[in-house]
C-alpha positions as CSV (number, residue, x, y, z in Angstrom):
1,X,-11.1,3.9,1.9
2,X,-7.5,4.6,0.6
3,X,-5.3,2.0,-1.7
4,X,-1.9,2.5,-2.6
5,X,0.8,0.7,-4.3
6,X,2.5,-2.2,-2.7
7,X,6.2,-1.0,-4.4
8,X,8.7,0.3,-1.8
9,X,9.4,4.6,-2.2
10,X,13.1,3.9,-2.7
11,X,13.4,0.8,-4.8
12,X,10.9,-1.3,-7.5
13,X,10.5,-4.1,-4.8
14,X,7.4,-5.6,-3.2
15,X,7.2,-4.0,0.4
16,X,5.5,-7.3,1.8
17,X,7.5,-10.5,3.5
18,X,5.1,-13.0,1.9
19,X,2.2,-13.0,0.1
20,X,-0.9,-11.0,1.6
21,X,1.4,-10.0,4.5
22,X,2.3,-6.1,4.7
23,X,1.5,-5.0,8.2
24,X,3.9,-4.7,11.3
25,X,3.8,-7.1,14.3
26,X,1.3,-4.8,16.1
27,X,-0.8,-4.3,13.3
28,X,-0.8,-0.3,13.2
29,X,1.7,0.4,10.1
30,X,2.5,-1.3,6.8
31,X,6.2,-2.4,7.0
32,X,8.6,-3.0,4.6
33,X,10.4,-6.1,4.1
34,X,13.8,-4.3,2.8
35,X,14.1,-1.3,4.7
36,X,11.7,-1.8,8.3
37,X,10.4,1.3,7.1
38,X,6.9,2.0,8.4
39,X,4.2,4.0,6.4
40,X,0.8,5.0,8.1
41,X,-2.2,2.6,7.1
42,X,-4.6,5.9,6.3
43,X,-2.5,8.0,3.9
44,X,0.6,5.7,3.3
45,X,3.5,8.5,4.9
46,X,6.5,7.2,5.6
47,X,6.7,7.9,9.3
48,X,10.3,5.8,10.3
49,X,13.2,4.5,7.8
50,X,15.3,5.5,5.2
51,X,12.0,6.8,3.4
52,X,11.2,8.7,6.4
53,X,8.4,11.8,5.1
54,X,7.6,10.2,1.9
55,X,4.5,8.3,0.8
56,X,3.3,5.3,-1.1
57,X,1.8,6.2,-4.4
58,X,-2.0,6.5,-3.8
59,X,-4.1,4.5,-6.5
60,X,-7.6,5.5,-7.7
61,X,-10.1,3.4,-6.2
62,X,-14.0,3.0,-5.3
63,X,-16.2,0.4,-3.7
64,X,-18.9,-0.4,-6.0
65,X,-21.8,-3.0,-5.2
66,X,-19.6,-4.6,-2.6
67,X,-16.2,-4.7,-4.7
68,X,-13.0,-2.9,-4.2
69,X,-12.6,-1.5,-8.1
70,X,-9.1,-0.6,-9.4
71,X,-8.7,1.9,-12.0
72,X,-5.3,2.6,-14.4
73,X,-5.8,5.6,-16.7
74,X,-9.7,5.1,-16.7
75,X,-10.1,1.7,-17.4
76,X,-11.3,-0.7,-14.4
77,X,-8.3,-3.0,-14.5
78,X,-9.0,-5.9,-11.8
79,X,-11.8,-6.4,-8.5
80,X,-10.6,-7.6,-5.4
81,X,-13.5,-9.2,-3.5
82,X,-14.3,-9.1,0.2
């Protein structure tokens, strides 16, 4: 599993349309909502737009007992659950 920040490579703005929405209309990249830009799913690399070779910033994560754990600087900040 890989996580990465939801903050567009060129600007501080959210890459989704509307909330919980990221992905293209096939489903196979993340898209962003300012630029079309595409980043892959697995490693988050810009692969079309104005971003074009650079990546999302990856965050440190693990699954533990079921939950997706975020951690910032050490500390486990938030759980998503399934």
């Amino acid at each position: 599993m890989s996580t990465a920040t939801t903050i567009t490579v060129r600007i501080p703005a959210a890459l989704n349309w509307v909330p919980d929405q990221f992905l293209d209309l096939t489903g196979d990249y993340i898209q962003c909502a300012t630029h079309d830009a595409l980043f892959r799913i697995a490693d988050g690399v810009c692969v079309y737009g104005p971003s074009a070779g650079d990546r999302l910033t990856p965050l440190p994560t693990a699954v533990e007992a079921g939950e997706v754990v975020l951690f910032v600087t050490g500390a486990v900040t938030g759980l998503i659950r399934d």
